[in-house]
C-alpha positions in Angstrom: -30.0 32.7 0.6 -32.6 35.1 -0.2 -36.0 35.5 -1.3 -35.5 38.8 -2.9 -32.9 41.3 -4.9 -31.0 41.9 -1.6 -27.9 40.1 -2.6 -26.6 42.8 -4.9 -26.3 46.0 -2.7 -28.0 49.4 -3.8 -28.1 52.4 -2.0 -28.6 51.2 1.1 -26.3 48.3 0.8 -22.6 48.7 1.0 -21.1 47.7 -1.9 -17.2 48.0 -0.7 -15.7 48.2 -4.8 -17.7 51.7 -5.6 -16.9 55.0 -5.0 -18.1 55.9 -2.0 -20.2 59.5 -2.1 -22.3 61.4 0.4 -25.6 60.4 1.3 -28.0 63.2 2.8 -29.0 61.7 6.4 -26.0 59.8 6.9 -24.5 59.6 10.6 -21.5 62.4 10.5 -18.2 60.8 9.3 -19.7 57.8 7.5 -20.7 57.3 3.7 -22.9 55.2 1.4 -22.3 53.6 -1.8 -25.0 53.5 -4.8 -23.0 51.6 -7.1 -25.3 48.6 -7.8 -23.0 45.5 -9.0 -19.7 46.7 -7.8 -18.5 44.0 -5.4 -15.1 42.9 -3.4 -12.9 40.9 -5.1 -12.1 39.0 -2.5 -14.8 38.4 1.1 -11.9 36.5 3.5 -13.6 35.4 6.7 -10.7 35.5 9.8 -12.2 32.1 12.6 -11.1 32.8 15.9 -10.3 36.4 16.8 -12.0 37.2 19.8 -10.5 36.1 23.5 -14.5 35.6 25.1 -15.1 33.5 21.8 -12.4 31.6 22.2 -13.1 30.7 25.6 -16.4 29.5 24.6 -14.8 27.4 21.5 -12.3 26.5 24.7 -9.1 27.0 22.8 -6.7 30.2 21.9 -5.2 30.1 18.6 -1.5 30.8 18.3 -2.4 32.3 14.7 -5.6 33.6 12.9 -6.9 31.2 10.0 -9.6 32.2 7.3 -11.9 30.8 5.4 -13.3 32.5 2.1 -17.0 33.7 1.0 -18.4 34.0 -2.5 -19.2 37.1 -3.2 -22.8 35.7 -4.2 -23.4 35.6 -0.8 -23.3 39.5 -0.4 -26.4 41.1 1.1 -27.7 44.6 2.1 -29.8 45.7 4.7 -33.3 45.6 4.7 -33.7 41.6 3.1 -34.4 38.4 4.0 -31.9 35.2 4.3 -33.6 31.5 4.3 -33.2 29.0 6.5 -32.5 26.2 4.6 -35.1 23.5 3.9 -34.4 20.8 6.3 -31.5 22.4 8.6 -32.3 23.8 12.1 -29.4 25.5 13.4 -29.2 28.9 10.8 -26.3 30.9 13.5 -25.7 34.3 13.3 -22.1 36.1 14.0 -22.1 40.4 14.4 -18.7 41.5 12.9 -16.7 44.2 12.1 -15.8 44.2 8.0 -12.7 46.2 7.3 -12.6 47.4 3.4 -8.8 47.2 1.4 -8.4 50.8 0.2 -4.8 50.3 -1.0 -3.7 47.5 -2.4 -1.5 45.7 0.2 1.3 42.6 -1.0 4.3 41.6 1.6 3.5 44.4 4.3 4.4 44.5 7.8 1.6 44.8 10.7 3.0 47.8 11.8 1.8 49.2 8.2 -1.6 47.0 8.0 -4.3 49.7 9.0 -3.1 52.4 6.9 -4.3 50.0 3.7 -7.5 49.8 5.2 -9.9 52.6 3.4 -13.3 51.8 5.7 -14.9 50.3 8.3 -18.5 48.6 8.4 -20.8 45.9 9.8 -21.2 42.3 8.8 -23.2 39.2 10.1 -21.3 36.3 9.0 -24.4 33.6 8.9 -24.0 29.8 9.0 -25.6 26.8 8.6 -24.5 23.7 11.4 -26.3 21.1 10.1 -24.2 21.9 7.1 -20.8 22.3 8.2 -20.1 17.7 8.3 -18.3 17.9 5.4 -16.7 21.4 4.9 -13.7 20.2 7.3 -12.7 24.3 8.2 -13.6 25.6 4.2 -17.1 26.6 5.4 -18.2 26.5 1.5 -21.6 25.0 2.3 -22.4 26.3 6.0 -21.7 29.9 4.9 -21.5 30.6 1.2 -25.7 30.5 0.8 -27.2 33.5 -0.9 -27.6 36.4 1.4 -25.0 34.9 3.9 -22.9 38.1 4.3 -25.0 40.9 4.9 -23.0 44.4 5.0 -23.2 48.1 5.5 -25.4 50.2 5.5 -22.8 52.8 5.2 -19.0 52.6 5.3 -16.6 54.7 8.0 -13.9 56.3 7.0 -11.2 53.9 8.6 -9.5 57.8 9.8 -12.0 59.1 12.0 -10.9 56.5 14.9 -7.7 54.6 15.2 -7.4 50.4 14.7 -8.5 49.8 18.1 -11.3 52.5 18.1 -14.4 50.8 16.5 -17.5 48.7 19.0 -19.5 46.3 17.5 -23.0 45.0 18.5 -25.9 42.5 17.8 -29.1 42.8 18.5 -31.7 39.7 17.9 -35.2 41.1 18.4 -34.6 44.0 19.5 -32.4 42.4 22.6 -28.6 43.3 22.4 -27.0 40.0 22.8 -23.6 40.5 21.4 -20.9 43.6 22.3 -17.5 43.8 22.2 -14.4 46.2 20.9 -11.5 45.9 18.3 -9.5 47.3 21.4 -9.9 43.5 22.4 -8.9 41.2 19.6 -6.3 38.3 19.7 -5.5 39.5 16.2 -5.5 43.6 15.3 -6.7 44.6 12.0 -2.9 45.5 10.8 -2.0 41.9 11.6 -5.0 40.6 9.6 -3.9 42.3 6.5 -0.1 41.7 6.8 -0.6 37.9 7.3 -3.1 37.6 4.3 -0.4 40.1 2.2 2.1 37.3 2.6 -0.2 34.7 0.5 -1.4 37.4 -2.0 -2.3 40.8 -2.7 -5.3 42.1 -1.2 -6.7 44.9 -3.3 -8.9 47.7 -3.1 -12.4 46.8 -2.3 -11.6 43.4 -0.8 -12.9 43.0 2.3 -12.0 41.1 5.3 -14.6 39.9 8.1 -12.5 40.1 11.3 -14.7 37.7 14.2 -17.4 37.1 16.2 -17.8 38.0 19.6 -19.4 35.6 22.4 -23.1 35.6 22.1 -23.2 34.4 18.7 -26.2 32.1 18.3 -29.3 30.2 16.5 -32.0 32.2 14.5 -35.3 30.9 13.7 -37.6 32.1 11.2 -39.3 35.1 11.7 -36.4 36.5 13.8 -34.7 40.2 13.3 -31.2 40.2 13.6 -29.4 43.8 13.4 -25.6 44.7 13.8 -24.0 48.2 14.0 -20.3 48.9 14.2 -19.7 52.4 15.7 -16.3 54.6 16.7 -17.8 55.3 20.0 -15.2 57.7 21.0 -14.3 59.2 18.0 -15.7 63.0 17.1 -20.0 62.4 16.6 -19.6 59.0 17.4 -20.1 57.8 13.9 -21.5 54.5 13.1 -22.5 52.3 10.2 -26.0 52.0 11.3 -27.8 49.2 11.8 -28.0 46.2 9.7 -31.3 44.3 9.5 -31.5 40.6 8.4 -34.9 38.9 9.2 -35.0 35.5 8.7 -37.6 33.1 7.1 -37.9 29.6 5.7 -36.9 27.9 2.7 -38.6 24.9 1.3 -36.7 23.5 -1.6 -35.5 20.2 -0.3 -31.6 19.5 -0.8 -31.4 16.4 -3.6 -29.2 13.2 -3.4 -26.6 14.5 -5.2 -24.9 16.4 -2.6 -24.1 16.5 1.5 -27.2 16.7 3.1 -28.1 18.5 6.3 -26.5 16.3 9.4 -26.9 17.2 13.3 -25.6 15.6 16.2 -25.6 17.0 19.9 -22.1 18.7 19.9 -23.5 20.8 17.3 -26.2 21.9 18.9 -24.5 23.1 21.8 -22.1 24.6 20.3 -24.3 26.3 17.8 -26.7 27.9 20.4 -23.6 28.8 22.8 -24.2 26.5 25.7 -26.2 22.9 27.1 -28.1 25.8 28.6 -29.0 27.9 26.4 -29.9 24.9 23.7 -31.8 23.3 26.8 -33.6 26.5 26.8 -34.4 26.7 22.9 -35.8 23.1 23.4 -38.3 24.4 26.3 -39.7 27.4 24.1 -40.1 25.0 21.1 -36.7 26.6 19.3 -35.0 23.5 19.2 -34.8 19.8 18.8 -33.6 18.1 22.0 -30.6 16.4 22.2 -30.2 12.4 21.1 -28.7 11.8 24.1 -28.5 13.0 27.6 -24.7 15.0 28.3 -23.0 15.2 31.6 -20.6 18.6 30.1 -20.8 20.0 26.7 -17.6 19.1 24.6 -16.5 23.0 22.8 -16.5 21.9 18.6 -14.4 24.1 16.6 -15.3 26.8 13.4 -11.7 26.3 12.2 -8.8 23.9 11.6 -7.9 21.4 13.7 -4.4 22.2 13.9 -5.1 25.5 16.4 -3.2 26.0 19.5 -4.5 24.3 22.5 -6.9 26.3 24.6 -5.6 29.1 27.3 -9.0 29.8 28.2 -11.2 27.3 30.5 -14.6 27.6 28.7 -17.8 28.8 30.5 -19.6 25.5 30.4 -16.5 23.5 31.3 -17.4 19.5 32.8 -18.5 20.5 36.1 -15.8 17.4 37.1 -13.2 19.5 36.0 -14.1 21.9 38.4 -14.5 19.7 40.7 -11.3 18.5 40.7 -9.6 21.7 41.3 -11.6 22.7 44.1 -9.9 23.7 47.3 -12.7 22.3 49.1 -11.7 18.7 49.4 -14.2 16.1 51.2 -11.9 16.2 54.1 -12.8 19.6 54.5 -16.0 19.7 53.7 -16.5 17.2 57.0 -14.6 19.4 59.2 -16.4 22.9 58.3 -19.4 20.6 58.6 -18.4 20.6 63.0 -17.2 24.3 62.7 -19.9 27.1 63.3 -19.2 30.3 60.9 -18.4 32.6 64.1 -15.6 30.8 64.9 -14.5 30.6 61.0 -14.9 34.5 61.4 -12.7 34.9 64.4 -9.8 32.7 62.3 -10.1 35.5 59.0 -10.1 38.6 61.8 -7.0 37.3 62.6 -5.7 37.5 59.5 -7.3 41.0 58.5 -10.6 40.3 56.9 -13.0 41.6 58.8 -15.6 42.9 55.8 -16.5 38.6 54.9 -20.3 39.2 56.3 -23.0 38.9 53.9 -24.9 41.2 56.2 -29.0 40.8 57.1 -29.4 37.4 55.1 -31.2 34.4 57.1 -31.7 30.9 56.1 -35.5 29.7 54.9 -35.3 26.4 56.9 -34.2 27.0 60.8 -31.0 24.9 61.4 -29.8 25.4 57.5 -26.1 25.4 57.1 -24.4 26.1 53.7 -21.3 25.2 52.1 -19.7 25.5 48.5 -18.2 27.3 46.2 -19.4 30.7 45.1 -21.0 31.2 41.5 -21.9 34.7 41.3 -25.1 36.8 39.7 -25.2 40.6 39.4 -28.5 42.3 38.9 -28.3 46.6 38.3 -31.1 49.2 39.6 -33.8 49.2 37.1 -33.7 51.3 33.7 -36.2 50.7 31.4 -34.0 50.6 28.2 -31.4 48.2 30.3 -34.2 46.1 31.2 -35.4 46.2 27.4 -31.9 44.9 26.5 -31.2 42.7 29.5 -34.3 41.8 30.8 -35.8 39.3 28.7 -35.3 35.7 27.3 -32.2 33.7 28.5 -31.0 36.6 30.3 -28.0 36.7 33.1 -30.4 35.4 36.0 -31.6 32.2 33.6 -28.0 31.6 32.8 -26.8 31.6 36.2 -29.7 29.7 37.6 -29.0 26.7 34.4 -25.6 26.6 34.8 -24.8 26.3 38.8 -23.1 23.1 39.0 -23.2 20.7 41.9 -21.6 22.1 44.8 -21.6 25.5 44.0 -23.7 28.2 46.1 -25.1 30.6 43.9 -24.2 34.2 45.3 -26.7 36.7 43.9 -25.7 40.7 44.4 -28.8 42.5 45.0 -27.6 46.1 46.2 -29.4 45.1 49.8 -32.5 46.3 47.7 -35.6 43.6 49.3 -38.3 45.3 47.7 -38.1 42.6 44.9 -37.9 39.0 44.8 -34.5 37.9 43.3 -35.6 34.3 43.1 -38.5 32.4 42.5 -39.7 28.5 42.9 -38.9 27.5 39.1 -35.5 29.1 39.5 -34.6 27.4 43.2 -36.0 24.3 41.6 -33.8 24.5 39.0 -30.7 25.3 41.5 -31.7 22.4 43.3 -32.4 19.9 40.7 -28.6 20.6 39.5 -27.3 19.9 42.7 -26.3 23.4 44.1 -25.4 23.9 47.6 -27.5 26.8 48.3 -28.5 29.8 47.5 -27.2 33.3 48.7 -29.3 36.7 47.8 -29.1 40.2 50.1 -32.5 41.1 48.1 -36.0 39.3 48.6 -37.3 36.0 47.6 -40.3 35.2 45.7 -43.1 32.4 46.3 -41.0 32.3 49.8 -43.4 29.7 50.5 -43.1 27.3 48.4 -39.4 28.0 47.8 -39.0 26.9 52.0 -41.0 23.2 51.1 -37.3 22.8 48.8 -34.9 20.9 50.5 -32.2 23.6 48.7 -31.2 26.3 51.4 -31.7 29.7 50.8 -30.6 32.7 52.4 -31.9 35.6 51.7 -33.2 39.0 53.4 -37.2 37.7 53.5 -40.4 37.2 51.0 -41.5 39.6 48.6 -43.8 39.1 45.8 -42.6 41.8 43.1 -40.7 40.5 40.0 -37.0 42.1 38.9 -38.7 45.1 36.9 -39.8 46.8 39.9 -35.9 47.2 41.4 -33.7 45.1 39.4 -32.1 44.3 35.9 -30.0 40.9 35.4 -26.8 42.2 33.9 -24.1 39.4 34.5 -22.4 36.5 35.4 -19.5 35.0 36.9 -17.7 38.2 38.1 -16.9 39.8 40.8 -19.8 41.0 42.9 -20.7 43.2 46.2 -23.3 40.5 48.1 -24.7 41.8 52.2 -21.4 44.4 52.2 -19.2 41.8 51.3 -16.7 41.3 48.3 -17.7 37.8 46.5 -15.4 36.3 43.8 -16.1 33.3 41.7 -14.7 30.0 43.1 -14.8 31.9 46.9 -15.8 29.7 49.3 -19.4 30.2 51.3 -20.7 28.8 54.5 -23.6 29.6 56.6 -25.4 28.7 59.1 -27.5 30.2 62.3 -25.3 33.0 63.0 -24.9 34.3 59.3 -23.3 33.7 56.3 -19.5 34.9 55.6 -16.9 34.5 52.6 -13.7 32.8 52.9 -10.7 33.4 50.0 -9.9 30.0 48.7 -6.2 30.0 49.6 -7.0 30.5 53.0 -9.6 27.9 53.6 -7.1 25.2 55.2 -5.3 27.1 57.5 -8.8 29.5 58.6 -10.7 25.4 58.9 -7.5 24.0 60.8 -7.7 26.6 63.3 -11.5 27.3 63.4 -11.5 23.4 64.5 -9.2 22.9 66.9 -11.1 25.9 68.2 -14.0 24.2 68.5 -13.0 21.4 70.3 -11.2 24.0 72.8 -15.0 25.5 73.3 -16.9 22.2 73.5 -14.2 21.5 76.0 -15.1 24.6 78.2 -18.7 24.4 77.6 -18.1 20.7 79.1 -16.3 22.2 82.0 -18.9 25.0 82.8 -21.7 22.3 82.3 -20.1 20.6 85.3 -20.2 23.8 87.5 -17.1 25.7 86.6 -17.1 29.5 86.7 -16.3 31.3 84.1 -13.5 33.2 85.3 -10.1 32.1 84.3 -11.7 29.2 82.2 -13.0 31.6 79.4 -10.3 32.1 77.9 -8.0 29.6 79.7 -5.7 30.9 82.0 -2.4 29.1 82.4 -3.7 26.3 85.0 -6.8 25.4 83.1 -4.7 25.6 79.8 -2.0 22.8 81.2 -5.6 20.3 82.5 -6.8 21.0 78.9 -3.6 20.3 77.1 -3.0 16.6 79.4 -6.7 15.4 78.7 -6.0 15.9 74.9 -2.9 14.3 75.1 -4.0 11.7 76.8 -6.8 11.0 74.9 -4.6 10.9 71.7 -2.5 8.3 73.2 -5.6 6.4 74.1 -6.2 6.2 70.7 -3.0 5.5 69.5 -2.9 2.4 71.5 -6.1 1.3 70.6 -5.2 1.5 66.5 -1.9 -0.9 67.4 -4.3 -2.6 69.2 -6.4 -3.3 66.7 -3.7 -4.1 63.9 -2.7 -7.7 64.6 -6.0 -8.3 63.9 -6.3 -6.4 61.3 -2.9 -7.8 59.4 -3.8 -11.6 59.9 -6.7 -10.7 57.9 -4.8 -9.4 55.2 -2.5 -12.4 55.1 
């Protein structure tokens, strides 16, 4: 919806039926149209179509589906689009809009992106609280007036090939979405070859291709912009930037009709995450949720009849993650007796000798740490990277409100200390969601009142600067460089005294196995020197000391052998 003319392009709205002509201060390569009236035929709206949406809808569809948008819900750039009286979660989605320049009937995807005349931007809007009764058409969630901004100018679909063109999203001036064609589960040329089989698509029509992750809730008085660029085609041309700004509408809906409905899976999934709604709740964004959740269950845009997912989604039930952990309980009680120098001497045996996360120390003296590595990335400071990535729910909020229990979060500083990389609302956080620990080779904020948390923390010392002095968040979940030492997701991390290394997952069972039965060997000596022994053929064992050591532990196993049998009679008649 709209509050003013915007729904019928002019000149600086794209309207995709015209005859496109040159406008003076275009960007090189791209046109305008100032055919006021002319409109597609035909606004088809493909689902699923990007692999890191997809993996936060937690399923991969075999196929592409659509959905269809009036062409009353066309807007330029420049206008408004309502919130609907009575709905909360108004969603935008940055797209790229390919424009039918040859009409196309029974073609193969080999022959798909020659029909296609021009390229352009889109924000495909929708309303959750509306989408109850749509089942997949989308009529009511995303057919409002104003729904499907486009433009401002169209690219000539030659100057860059089909996987050539970048789209973005910006919401207030912070990018939040970006992504490339050079990605999609479905290429443009497929897109129109599997729509050619149902009917013809002709000149003009115009096909929203997906959303990128990142896609989320508006409120009003929030700006919204999407450009759609060739980034390494000749002058870089782009469609410029699209501007939406969003306000309220207050015409109630009447009892004639579905009426606005919202439930907590639609929530989550509308703002992208528990997190991320969580957060909308704490700045007032959002209504919070009717019940508490221990995982967030992915909803779907589309037909229930997709392919299962290929993808595990980012907020996947933390028990599911659990459960595939390579650190069992069984092992989790044996690193527990094993000090990390002796789990270091077990991975130089087998090569890795660069598993130190060098010059970190623990906040509480006697701290040991152990879990499974969830990883943060912050970049040297830029002011326009920190403009982008610095603010609201960025990278180091996400990471900090999604941890799960268990995990140690791993935070890749560049070794730079001269900035605190965590603070006492962030540990809290950590803590409160049952991390294991934290792991930074940068500085530590409010180290103070971080060290009264019973969460450990390991870090290279205080310092009271925030991130814009050094740092910008940039991501999570990847692979990361933490203390000199290669970190992946899932790695596993312990610490203690002595430092605090990495061990690959799928040798944690053989590296534990030995590091123990090294340790007994060492409390064994230890004993021995206690009692008086030298040194000197004890440590290591020589062949005489090695055959007194090897009886005693055999003997002491068969002590307790016979002690179990003795025990079972016992044991049995109480059973029976």
């Amino acid at each position: 919806m709209t509050t003013d003319d915007t729904a019928t392009p002019g000149a600086d709205g794209v309207s995709p039926r015209s005859t496109p002509g040159s406008t003076p201060g275009s960007t090189p390569g791209t046109t305008r149209t100032a055919a006021p009236g002319a409109t597609p035929g035909k606004i088809i709206a493909v689902h699923l179509n990007y692999p890191s949406r997809a993996a936060q809808r937690g399923r991969t569809p075999a196929q592409p589906s659509y959905f269809f948008k009036p062409a009353s819900s066309l807007a330029g750039t420049g206008g408004t689009i309502e919130r609907p009286a009575g709905t909360e979660l108004l969603a935008f989605e940055g797209e790229i809009a390919i424009v039918i320049g040859e009409r196309a009937r029974h073609i193969s995807p080999a022959d798909g992106w020659r029909h296609v005349a021009s390229v352009t931007a889109a924000n495909d809007f929708g309303v959750y609280d509306l989408r109850a009764a749509d089942k997949g058409s989308n009529v009511r969630n995303k057919g409002g007036d104003g729904f499907t901004p486009l433009g401002p100018s169209l690219i000539p679909a030659s100057v860059a090939g089909e996987h050539g063109w970048r789209v973005r999203t910006w919401v207030n001036g912070a990018l939040v979405q970006e992504d490339t064609s050079e990605t999609l589960l479905f290429p443009f040329g497929r897109l129109v070859a599997d729509l050619s089989q149902h009917f013809a698509l002709e000149p003009g029509d115009v096909i929203l291709t997906g959303t990128p992750a990142g896609s989320s809730v508006v409120v009003p008085g929030d700006v919204v912009e999407v450009e759609v660029d060739a980034p390494d085609a000749a002058g870089s041309p782009s469609s410029g930037r699209l501007v939406t700004t969003v306000t309220q509408g207050d015409v109630p809906f009447g009892d004639f009709g579905t009426k606005p409905k919202l439930d907590d899976a639609q929530r989550i999934e509308a703002w992208g995450s528990e997190a991320e709604h969580a957060a909308a709740v704490a700045a007032g964004k959002a209504s919070p949720l009717d019940a508490p959740r221990a995982a967030t269950t992915p909803a779907t845009d589309a037909p229930a009849t997709d392919a299962p997912a290929a993808n595990t989604p980012a907020d996947a039930p933390a028990a599911d993650a659990a459960s595939a952990s390579p650190l069992t309980d069984e092992l989790r009680e044996t690193i527990s007796g094993v000090a990390v120098a002796t789990l270091s001497v077990a991975l130089r045996k087998r090569g890795y000798h660069d598993i130190f996360i060098e010059g970190v120390h623990a906040n509480h003296p006697g701290d040991r740490i152990v879990g499974l590595a969830k990883t943060l990335r912050f970049i040297p400071f830029r002011p326009d990277l920190f403009a982008s990535h610095g603010g609201g729910f960025n990278a180091q909020k996400v990471a900090f409100d999604t941890v799960s229990p268990g995990e140690v979060l791993v935070v890749e500083a560049r070794g730079e200390r001269g900035t605190g990389t965590v603070g006492d609302v962030l540990a809290l956080r950590a803590q409160v969601r049952g991390a294991a620990g934290i792991v930074t080779d940068g500085g530590v904020r409010d180290f103070e009142a971080v060290a009264e948390f019973d969460i450990p923390v390991f870090s290279q010392g205080p310092h009271p600067s925030v991130l814009g002095r050094r740092h910008v968040p940039w991501e999570v979940d990847v692979t990361i460089a933490c203390g000199g030492a290669a970190v992946q997701p899932g790695d596993v991390i312990v610490g203690d005294g002595d430092g605090v290394i990495v061990i690959p997952p799928h040798l944690l069972e053989e590296v534990v196995a030995e590091a123990a039965a090294q340790e007994a060997e060492d409390a064994w000596v230890a004993a021995r020197v206690g009692e008086g022994a030298s040194v000197d053929g004890l440590f290591p064992m020589n062949a005489a000391w090695r055959a007194r050591y090897d009886a005693e532990r055999s003997d002491a196993a068969a002590g307790a052998g016979r002690a179990d049998a003795a025990s079972a009679p016992s044991s049995q008649a109480g059973a029976r």
